[in-house]
Phi, psi and omega in degrees: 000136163295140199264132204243130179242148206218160159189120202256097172307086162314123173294304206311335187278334177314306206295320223273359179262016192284324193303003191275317203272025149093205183289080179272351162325315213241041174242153192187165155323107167053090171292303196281353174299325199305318193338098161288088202294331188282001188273306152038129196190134188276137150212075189305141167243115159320327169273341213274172174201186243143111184220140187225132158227183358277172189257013170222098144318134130129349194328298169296003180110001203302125164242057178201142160211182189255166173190148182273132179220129188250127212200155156188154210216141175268015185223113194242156148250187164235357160282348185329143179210138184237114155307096209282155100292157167172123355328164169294306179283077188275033174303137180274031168269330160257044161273124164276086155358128180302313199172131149001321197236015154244129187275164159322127178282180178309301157274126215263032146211139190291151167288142162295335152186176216208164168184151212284153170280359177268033213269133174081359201246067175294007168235021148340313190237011168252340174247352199065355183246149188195156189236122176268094183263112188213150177246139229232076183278141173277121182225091337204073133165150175357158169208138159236192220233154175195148182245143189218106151300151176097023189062219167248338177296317162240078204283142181213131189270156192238001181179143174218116204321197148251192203238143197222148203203145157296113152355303223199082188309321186253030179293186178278097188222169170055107159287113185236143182276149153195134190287193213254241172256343204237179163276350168264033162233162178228148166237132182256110136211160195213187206231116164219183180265033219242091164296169177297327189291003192238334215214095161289145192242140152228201185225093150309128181209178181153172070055140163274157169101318217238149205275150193273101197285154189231108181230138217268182172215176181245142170251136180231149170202190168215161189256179172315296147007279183315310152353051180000324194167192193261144015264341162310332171260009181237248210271006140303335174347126130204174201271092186328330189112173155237152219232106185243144209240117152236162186250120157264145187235159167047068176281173147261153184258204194016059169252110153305097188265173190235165155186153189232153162256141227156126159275138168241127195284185182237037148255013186066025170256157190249140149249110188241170201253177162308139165292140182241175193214179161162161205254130158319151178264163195281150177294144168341126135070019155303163210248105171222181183247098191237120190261112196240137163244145190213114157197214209178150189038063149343313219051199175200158202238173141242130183340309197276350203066022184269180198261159170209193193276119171079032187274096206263114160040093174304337178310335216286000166302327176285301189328290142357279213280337185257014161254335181312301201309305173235064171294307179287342167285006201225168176239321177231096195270112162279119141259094184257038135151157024268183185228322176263291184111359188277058181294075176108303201228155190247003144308344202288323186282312175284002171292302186281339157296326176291334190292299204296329205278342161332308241240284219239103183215011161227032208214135151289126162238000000 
């Protein structure tokens, strides 16, 4: 009989790690919902500023990086709040209207996250000047910056950054496992900016050691359309990417496969991603030691503390960090759900694919 070794990831005990992360007073259910984003109104000052560097991410291949955002305003507050975007441009020119009997808001997208400005700053309202420390994910366009007066309730923007961007927008990125139908498949998908008309997507894979297999994958994605209503189809908005699925077949088991994702252009060039790695499950009803982590509805955080839309239990940041931690100890990660987390807004998903492709890249799930 297989001897099954389990370890059940508790949220409540997961929590007692909140005191790491800084001011968590102010994280909650939809933090970024309080936003009245549609109230939104410009009133740029001539003093204030705002600057974020550095302005080219990603030079090595990285795909998160921290960044400094500097900022000061002449009328200061403790309601003051600085707004990440991305896209860069949240101009009310390309705003669509919901339907013939609503108008279009100013800002046609809620900032992907926000965070006050006296945050980390305490003489905030005695200089007006403050420093930001935010990490930053490639999500296949451009970010800028906004300084906001009026809370939240009434928010005006006073200032707007420069524009800051990834080397390399559309790479192949955050890889996700799951096993397949059969017990010798792995199914691979990741997220790039690459349609079929630009790009073929496959997979390298193999054997550590062992010559390397080519497996082609299929892509899909959806559009604004596919939404149901607002706020997801107005200013929750953002453009998924396209989403490529491949199947490894005829595994061997309790194996260490190697694999990389990765497009072939049609000028004949390649954007292939970093090696990932993961281990095969042991063939049906062999006598093995298989070590499991299993939980479910994670949430999700963001690293820097700042706030973000549906921003659920900053613990699920300890989870993360303690499966990184014991990776070489575990063989099999069960999630079983919820799983995205895209509620209203679609940063939210990719928030949580960078997390999870962190986490479990040496683990069959």
């Amino acid at each position: 009989m297989m001897r099954l070794s389990c370890f059940l990831l508790l949220g409540t005990l997961l929590l007692s790690g909140l005191s790491n992360f800084g001011a968590a007073a102010h994280y909650g259910e939809q933090p970024l919902s309080r936003i009245a984003i549609e109230k939104a109104t410009f009133a740029l000052h001539a003093s204030a500023y705002v600057f974020a560097f550095p302005t080219m991410l990603g030079l090595e291949g990285q795909n998160s990086e921290w960044i400094t955002v500097e900022y000061s305003t002449p009328n200061p507050s403790d309601s003051d709040w600085i707004g990440v975007f991305s896209p860069a441009n949240f101009s009310g020119s390309i705003c669509q209207p919901e339907n013939k009997m609503v108008s279009p808001p100013l800002l046609c997208t809620a900032p992907i996250k926000y965070q006050f400005a006296n945050y980390s700053n305490p003489n905030y309202t005695n200089t007006g000047a403050g420093t930001l420390k935010l990490q930053l994910i490639n999500q296949r366009g451009n970010f800028s910056f906004a300084v906001f007066s009026g809370g939240l309730s009434n928010p005006k923007v006073i200032a707007i950054s420069n524009t800051i961007a990834f080397a390399n927008p559309k790479a192949p990125l955050y890889p996700r496992l799951a096993l397949g139908k059969c017990w010798n498949e792995m199914t691979v998908t990741w997220t790039s900016g690459y349609d079929i008309s630009e790009a073929e997507p496959f997979v390298v894979w193999g054997k550590i050691e062992e010559d390397q297999i080519q497996t082609p994958a299929g892509t899909l994605t959806f559009s604004r359309n596919s939404m149901c209503g607002p706020p997801a189809r107005t200013v929750g908005w953002r453009d998924p990417g396209f989403i490529h699925t491949s199947f490894l077949k005829d595994l061997w088991p309790n194996s260490v496969y190697t694999y990389r994702v990765g497009h072939k252009k049609f000028d004949g060039s390649y954007d292939i991603s970093q090696m990932y790695s993961f281990k095969s499950p042991p063939y049906p009803g062999q006598e093995s030691l298989q070590r499991v982590v299993i939980f479910g509805d994670m949430g999700k955080a963001e690293a820097d503390g700042s706030n973000e839309y549906n921003n659920y239990q900053p613990g699920s940041l300890n989870t993360t960090n303690q499966l990184i931690k014991d990776l070489e100890n575990i063989d099999i990660v069960l999630h079983i759900g919820d799983i995205s987390y895209a509620m209203d807004t679609f940063h939210s998903g990719i928030n949580l694919h960078h997390k999870l492709s962190q986490s479990l890249q040496l683990c069959h799930i």
